[in-house]
C-alpha positions as CSV (number, residue, x, y, z in Angstrom):
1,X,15.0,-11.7,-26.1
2,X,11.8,-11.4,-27.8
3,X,10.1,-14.0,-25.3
4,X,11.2,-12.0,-22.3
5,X,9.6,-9.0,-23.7
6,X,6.3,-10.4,-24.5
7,X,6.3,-11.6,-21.2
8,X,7.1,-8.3,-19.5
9,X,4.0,-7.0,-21.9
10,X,1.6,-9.4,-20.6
11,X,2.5,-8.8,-17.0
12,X,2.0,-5.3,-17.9
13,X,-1.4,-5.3,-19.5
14,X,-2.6,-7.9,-16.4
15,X,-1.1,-5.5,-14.1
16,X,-3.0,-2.8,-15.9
17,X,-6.2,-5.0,-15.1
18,X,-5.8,-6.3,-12.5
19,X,-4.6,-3.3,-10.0
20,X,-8.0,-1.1,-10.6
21,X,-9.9,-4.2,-9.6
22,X,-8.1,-5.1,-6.8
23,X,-8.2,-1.3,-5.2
24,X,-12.0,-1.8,-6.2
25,X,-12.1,-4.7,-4.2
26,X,-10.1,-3.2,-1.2
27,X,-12.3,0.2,-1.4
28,X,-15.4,-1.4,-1.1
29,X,-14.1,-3.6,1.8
30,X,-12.8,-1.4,3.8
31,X,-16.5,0.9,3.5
32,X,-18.1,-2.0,4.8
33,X,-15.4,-2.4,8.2
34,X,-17.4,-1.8,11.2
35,X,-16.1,1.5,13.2
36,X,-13.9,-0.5,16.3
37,X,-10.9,1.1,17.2
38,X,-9.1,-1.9,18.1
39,X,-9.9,-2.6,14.7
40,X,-8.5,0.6,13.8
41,X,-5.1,0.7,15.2
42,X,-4.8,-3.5,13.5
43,X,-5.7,-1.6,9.7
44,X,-3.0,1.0,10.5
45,X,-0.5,-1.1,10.8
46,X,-1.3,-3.3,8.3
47,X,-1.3,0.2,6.1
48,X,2.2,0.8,7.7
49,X,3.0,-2.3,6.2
50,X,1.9,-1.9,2.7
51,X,3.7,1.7,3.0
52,X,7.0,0.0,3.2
53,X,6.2,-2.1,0.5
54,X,5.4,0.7,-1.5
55,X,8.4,2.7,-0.9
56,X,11.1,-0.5,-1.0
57,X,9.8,-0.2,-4.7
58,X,10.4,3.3,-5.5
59,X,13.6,5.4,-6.2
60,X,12.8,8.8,-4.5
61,X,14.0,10.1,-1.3
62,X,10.7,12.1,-1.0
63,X,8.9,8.6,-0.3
64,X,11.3,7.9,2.4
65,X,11.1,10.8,4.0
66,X,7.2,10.9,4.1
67,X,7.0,7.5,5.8
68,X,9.2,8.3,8.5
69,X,7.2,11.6,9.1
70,X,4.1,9.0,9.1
71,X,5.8,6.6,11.5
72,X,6.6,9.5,13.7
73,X,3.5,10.8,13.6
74,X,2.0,7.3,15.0
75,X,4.8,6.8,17.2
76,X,3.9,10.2,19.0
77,X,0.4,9.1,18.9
78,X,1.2,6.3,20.9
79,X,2.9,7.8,24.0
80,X,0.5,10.3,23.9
């Protein structure tokens, strides 16, 4: 039992890290995307994406609720 919690504790410290870095990383990429709205509408679904991601992970009903409102919102965009 010991093991599996000295594991979980490394995983958390690289976590701790490794997550700033990589949203570092990410940030500074995306400043440096050239404005193309193709482009655009290919990032927001990749966003979409990542959204779901996100929210598969957490146990609130508020997270759920806000990406559908997003999803609407993109949705209403699109038959606009």
């Amino acid at each position: 039992m010991g093991e599996i919690n000295s594991l979980a504790l490394c995983c958390k410290i690289m976590l701790g890290f490794l997550l700033p870095l990589a949203s570092k990383i990410i940030s500074d990429a995306v400043a440096k995307i050239p404005e193309n709205e193709e482009l655009g509408e290919q990032l927001i679904k990749i966003c979409i994406v990542i959204l779901k991601k996100a929210v598969a992970l957490t146990k609130t009903d508020m997270d759920d609720k806000l990406l559908a409102v997003v999803e609407q919102a993109i949705q209403k965009r699109e038959e606009v």
